[in-house]
N, C-alpha and C positions, 0 to 999 in steps of 0.2 A: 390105564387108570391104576393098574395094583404097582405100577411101576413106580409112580408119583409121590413123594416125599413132603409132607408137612411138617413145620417147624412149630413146635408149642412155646411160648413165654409166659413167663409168669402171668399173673393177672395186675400184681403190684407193679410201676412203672416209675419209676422217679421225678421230679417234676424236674425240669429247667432252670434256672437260677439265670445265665446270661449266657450269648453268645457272642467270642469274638468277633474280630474283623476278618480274622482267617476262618472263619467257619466252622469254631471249634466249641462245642455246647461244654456247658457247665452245670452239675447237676445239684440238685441240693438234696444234701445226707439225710438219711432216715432220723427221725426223731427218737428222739431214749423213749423208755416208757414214765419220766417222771415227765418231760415233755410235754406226752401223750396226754397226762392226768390233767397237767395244766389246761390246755388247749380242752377239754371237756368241759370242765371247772366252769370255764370263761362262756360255753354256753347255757350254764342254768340260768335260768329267769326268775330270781329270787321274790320279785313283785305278784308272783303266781304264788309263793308259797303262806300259810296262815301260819300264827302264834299260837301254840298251843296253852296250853295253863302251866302253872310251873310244874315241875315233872313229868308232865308229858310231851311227846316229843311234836314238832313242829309237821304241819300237814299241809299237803299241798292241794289246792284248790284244782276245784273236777273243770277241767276246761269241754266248754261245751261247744269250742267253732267247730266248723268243717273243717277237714282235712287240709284242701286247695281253698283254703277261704284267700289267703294271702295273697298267693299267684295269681287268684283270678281277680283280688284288686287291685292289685299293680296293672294285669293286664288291661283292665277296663282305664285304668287312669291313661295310659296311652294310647286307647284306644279312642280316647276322648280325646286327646292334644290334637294326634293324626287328623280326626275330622272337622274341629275346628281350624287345622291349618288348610285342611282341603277345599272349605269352606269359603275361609279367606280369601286362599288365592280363585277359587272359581267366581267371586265376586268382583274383584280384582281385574279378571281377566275379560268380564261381560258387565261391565258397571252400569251400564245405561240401563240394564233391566231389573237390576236392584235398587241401584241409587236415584232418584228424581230428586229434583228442588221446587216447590209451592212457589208460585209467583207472590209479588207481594202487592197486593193492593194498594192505588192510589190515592190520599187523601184528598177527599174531596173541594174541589175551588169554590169559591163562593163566586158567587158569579155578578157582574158587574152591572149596570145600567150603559146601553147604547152608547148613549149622550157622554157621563162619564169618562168612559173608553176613546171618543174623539178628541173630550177637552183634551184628557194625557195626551196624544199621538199629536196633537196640534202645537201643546208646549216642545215635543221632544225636540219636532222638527226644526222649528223656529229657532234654538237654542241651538240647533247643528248648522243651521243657514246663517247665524250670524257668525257662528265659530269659522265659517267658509268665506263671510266677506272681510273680517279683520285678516286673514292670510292673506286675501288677495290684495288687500291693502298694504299691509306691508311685502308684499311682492312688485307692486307697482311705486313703491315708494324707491325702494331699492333700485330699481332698474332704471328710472331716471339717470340722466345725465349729471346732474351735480352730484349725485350718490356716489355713480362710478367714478368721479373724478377724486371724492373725497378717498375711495379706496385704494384707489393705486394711489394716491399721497401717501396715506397711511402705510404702503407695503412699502413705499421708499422709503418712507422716515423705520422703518423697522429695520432694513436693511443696515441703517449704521449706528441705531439708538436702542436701547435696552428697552421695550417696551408692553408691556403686559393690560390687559383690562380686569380688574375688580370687580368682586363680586357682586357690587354695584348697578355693574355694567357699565362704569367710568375709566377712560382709557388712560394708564398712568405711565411716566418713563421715568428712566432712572440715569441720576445726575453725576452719582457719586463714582469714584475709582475703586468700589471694591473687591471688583471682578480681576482687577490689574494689579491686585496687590498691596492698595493701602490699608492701614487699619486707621485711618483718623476719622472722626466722629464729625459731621462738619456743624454749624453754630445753629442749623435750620434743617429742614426734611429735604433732603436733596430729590424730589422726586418733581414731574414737571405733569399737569394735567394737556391733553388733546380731544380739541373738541373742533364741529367742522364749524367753520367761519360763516355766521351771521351775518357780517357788515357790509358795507357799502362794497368794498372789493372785490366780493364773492359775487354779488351779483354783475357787477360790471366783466367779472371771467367768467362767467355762463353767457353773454352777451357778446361776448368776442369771438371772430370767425373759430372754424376746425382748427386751422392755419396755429392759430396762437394756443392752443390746447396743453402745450408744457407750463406756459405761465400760470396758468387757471391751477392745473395741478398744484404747482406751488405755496400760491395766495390759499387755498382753500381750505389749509388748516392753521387752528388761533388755538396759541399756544400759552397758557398760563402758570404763572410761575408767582412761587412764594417770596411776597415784597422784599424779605431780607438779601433775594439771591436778586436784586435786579437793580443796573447802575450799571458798573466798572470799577474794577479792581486790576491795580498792578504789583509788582515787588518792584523797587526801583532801586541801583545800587550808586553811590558815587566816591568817587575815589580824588581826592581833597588834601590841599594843606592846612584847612582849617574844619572842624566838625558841620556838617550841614543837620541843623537839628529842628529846621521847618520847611515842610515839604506835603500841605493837604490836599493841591490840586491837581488833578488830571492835566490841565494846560498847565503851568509850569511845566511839569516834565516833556511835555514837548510831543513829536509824532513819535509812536512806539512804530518801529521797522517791521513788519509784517510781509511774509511772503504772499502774494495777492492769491487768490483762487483762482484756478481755471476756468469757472463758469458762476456767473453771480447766482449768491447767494439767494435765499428766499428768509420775507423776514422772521420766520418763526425759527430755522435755523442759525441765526444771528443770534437772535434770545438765548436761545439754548448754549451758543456757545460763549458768550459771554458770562450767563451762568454757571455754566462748567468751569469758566476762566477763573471765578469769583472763589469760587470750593477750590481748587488748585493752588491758587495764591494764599488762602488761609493757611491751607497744609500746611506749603512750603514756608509761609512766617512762623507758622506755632513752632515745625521744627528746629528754625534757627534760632526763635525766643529762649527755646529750652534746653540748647545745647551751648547757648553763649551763654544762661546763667549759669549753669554746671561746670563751664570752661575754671580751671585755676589758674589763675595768672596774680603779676603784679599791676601790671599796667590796669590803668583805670578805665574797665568798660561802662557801657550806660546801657542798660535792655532797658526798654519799656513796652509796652502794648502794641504801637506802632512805629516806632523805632528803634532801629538798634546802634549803638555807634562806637567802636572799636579804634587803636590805636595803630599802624604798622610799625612804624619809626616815629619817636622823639627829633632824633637828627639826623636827617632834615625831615622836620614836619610831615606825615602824611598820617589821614584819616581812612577810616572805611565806612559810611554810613549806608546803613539799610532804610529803606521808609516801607512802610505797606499803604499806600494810598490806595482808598476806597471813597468812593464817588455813589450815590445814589439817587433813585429817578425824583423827577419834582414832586412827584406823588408823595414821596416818603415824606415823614416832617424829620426834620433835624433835630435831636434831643443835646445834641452841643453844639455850642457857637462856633461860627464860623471863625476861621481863623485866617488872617492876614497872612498874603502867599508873599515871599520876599522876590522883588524886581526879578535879581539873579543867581540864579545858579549853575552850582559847575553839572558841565554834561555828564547824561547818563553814560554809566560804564553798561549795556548792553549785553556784550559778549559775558560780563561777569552774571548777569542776570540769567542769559538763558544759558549758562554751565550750569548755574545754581536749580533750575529746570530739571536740565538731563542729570543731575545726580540724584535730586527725586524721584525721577524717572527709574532710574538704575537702582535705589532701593527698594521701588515697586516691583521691579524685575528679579529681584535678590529675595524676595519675599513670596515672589509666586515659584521658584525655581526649586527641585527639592535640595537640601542641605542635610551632614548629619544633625542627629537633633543636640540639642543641648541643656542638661539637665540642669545643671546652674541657676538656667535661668527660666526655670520652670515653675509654674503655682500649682498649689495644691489641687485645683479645679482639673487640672490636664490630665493624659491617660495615663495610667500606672506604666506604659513601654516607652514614654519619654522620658518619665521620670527616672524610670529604671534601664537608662539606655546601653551603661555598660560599656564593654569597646566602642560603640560606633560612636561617641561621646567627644565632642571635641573637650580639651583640656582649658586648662582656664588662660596659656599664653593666647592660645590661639582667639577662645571669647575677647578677649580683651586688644589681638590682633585684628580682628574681623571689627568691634567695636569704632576702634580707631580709625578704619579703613572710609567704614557707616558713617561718620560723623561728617553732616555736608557741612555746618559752620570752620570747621578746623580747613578741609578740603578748601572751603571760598574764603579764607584768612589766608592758604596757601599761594592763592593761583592772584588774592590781590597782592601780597608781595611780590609775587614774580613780575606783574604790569609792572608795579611800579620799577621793580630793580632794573626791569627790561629799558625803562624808557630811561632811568638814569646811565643805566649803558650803551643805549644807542647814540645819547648826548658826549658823554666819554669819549666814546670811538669815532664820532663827526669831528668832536675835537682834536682826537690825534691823527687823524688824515688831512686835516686844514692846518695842522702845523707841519706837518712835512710836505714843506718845498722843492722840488729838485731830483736827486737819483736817493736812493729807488725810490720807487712811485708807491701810492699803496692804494689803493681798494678793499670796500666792503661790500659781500654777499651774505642778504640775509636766507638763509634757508626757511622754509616756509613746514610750520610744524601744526599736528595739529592736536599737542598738548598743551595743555596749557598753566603747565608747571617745569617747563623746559625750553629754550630757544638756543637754536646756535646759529654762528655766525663766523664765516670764516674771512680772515684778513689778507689779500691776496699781498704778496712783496715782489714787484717786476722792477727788471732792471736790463740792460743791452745785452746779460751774459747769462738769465733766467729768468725765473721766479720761484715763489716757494709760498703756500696757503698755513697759515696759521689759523689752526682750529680752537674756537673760541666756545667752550660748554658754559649757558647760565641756569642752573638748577635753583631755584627759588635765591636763595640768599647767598653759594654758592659758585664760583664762577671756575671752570676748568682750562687751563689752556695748554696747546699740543705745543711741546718745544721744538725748533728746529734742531736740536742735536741728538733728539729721541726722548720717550721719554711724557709725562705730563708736571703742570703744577699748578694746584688749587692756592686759590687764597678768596676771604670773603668780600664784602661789595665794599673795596677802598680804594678810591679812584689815585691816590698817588701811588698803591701797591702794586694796582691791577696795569694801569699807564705804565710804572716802571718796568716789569714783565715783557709788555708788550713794545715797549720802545729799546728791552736788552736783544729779544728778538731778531728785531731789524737791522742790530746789531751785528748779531753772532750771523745773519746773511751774510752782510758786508765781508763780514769775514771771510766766511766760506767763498766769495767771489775772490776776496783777493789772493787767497791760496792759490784757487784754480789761474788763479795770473802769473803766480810767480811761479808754479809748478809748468805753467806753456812759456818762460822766460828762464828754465832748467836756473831758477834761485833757488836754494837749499833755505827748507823749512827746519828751522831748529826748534823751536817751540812755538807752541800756540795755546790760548788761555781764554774760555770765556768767561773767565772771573780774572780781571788782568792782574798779572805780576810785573807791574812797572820799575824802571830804570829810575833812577835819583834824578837822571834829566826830566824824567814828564811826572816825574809824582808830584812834583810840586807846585805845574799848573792842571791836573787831572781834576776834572768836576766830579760825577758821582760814579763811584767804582761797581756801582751794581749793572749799569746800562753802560759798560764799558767790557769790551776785547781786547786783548794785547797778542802782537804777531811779531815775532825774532825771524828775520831773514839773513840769509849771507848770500852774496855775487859769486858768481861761479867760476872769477878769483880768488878769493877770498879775501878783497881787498876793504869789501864795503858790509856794512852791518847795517841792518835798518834795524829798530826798536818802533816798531807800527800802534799806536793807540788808536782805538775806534770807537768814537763815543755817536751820540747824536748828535745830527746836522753838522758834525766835522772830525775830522779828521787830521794829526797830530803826529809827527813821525820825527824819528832822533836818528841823525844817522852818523854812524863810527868809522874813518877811515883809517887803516893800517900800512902803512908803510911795506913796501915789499921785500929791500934788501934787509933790513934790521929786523926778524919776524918781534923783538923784544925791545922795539923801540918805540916811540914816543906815538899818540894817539890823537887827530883831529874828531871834536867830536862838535856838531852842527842840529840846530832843534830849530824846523819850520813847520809850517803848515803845507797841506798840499792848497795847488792854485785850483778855483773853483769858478773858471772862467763858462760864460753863459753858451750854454747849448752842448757843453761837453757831461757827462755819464763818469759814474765813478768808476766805473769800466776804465775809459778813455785817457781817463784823470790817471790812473794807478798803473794805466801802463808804458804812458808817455813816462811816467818816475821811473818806473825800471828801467826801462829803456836809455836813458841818461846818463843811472847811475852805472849802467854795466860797461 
């Protein structure tokens, strides 16, 4: 113990101020003594001191608390929260035995008489007993046999028909194309009513074995349709030398060609499609009405309501009439007179009819497909991202190239000139194969196309040492054809242009045959011309120099000169003999025809000549 060593330190200590992160304290400096004074200052309680009189000095009021009054209110104030919080939670923690809920008293019933109380209970039931026989009634109604026969109708007819019920509860279908793309409005409510058949037929197919049970299905539904959609309606087109401008009967135009059905029809499916027929044929008139008034032309058209009539050619005469014959049932009354149907008329062009179809068709299809959009042709009503479409925007060639493409009346103006040009060129080319007689032969194959703004035809050329196909293009007005020496050449529908062409042709074979003859008879070819350059001998009985060949041969002495002319249906030859000891002496010169004896080939013919002359 006396060994032991204490350390004394001050009693003053420094306070703290911060300590690093390294663990390194910081102290805070002793205060000055002016510091000091302050820090006292800021404890007087000036609200304790009184106002003395003037010159006397100010006095400070006798405080009379306790000592610890302070601490012990502070203490009691916490010691109040503490218990209150302990309070809490012990309340908290055992709730059932502080907290209860009062039941709450029922208000009392008035109480009823016996009697009273049956009649209610006697209404309720009775009022649930009939709600129980009207279901079972309509549960027996339904379950019948004619019910079920009316609903499998009805899910077939839904199968290929647009069909909904109204709020109604009336079963409605719809008539119109504008799930496919049309936008035309048609003259009436394209919608058609189904209801189950009443009449005489329904009963007689409930009456008929199991066996027969599809028919029944059939007959079962009656189909009602608004007067305006019910009749017959065609577009009928004819193609004419003179204007056909009366045309209101169904009979007049004759039977319309129809692909039969596989399985006969039921007659409310009939209705229905006949009235479909009726909206379709509208369409398709309203659209040719309004694009042949718009057309600018010179030629004199005629649009009116129900026909239309266009000119193709002046010369030679040809027409295009349109008619929209519309027929309607006896029921309708007719609100304009009947009109006188003429004896005859020329037959329907058919094929023009249903192209004119499928390009409605194809602009249904053009409509429902998506495209960019086109701002152009946009109304204020559309979205601001059409309007404002920017790149994806076609330009205005293209509007107006897609326009052109759209327009079905331009399109069936097209494909009727081409019938016609077609049939004036099949008449042409019968002709020029019934005038050639003898070598070469010639033949036509039509190729079978299935435009119908294009045909071709090619002209075969046979002869004992080949043959050779002349390819023949007719594009609307148009006509292309394949040269034999390579090569094509257009000209338009002029029967003396296009005949000359084709009769140089059969020409410039002939030629090409006799080459190959006098090249297997080693004759020397000096020149050859399918535009001939005739000799003074045959210029001056040559016919026409366009459908003419000229061929210069020498003998393989060099004695004999032919000057060969090749026109149609004959042939014309000069020939020059030379003397052989004098090469600069005097010249026999000799102009025949070749001999065109029966059953001989100009094959046969040209080379018995060489043969002769060598």
């Amino acid at each position: 113990m006396e060994d032991m060593k204490v350390s004394l330190e001050s009693l003053y200590t420094n306070k703290v101020k911060e300590i690093d992160y390294e663990g390194e304290e910081h102290y805070q400096e002793r205060s000055s003594l002016s510091q000091h004074v302050t820090e006292l200052a800021q404890r007087v309680d000036f609200s304790e001191v009184t106002e003395g009189k003037e010159g006397e000095p100010a006095v400070k009021k006798a405080t009379q608390k306790w000592p610890w009054e302070q601490p012990h209110s502070k203490l009691k104030q916490a010691l109040t929260e503490v218990s209150v919080l302990a309070d809490m939670l012990h309340i908290l923690h055992d709730h059932r035995h502080y907290m209860a809920m009062d039941t709450v008293a029922p208000r009392p019933t008035p109480s009823l008489p016996l009697a009273f109380q049956y009649i209610v209970k006697k209404k309720a039931l009775a009022r649930a007993a009939e709600i129980l026989k009207r279901g079972t009634e309509a549960l027996t109604h339904s379950s019948s046999r004619e019910e079920r026969a009316f609903h499998r109708a009805l899910a077939e007819l839904r199968r290929r028909w647009r069909v909904r019920r109204a709020p109604n509860g009336n079963i409605l279908g719809d008539l119109g194309y504008s799930t496919a793309g049309s936008t035309h409005v048609p003259q009436s409510r394209a919608i058609f009513e189904v209801k189950k058949s009443t009449g005489t037929e329904s009963s007689q197919a409930v009456s008929q074995p199991p066996a027969e049970e599809q028919g029944k299905e059939k007959e079962i539904l009656s189909i009602t349709i608004f007067r305006e959609l019910r009749g017959s309606s065609e577009v009928v087109i004819f193609l004419s030398s003179s204007p056909v401008r009366a045309c209101e009967s169904m009979s007049a135009v004759g039977t319309i060609p129809r692909v039969p059905p596989r399985r006969p029809l039921p007659s409310w499916e009939t209705k229905i499609l006949a009235a479909q027929n009726i909206i379709f044929n509208q369409e398709l008139f309203s659209h040719l009405t309004k694009e042949a008034y718009n057309t600018k032309t010179t030629l004199p058209y005629e649009v009116y309501t129900d026909r239309i009539i266009a000119p193709l050619s002046l010369n030679p005469p040809c027409w295009l009439s349109v008619h929209h014959v519309r027929e309607y049932d006896d029921n309708k009354q007719r609100l304009e007179p009947v009109v006188v149907v003429p004896s005859e008329l020329p037959p329907v062009r058919w094929d023009l009819v249903v192209a004119a179809k499928l390009l409605l068709r194809q602009r249904h299809l053009r409509s429902v497909a998506l495209f960019p959009p086109r701002p152009t042709s946009t109304r204020y009503t559309d979205n601001p991202t059409l309007q404002n479409a920017g790149a994806n925007a076609l330009s205005d060639s293209k509007i107006k190239t897609a326009d052109k493409k759209d327009n079905i009346f331009q399109s069936l103006l097209k494909m009727a000139k081409h019938m016609h040009n077609e049939e004036r060129l099949r008449q042409w080319l019968v002709e020029l194969v019934g005038s050639s007689r003898g070598d070469p032969v010639l033949q036509l194959h039509w190729v079978p196309s299935l435009s119908m703004t294009e045909t071709a035809v090619y002209l075969h050329v046979k002869s004992e040492g080949g043959g050779h196909s002349v390819n023949v293009q007719l594009s609307v007005e148009t006509v292309t054809v394949g040269l034999v020496e390579g090569g094509t050449a257009s000209c338009p529908m002029d029967k003396d242009k296009l005949l000359g062409i084709l009769r140089h042709q059969v020409v410039v074979y002939q030629m090409f045959t006799a080459v190959q003859v006098a090249e297997k008879a080693s004759w020397i070819i000096l020149q050859s011309f399918t535009r001939p350059q005739l000799s003074s001998t045959l210029a001056r009985d040559s016919g026409n120099y366009l459908e003419a060949c000229n061929i210069l041969l020498q003998s393989p002495d060099a004695h004999n000169k032919l000057d060969i002319l090749l026109e149609w249906k004959h042939v014309s030859v000069s020939k020059t003999h030379t003397n052989a000891s004098d090469a600069d002496g005097p010249c026999t010169a000799t102009k025949f025809k070749m001999d065109s004896k029966f059953g001989q080939s100009f094959h046969q013919r040209f080379s018995n000549l060489l043969g002769t002359m060598a």
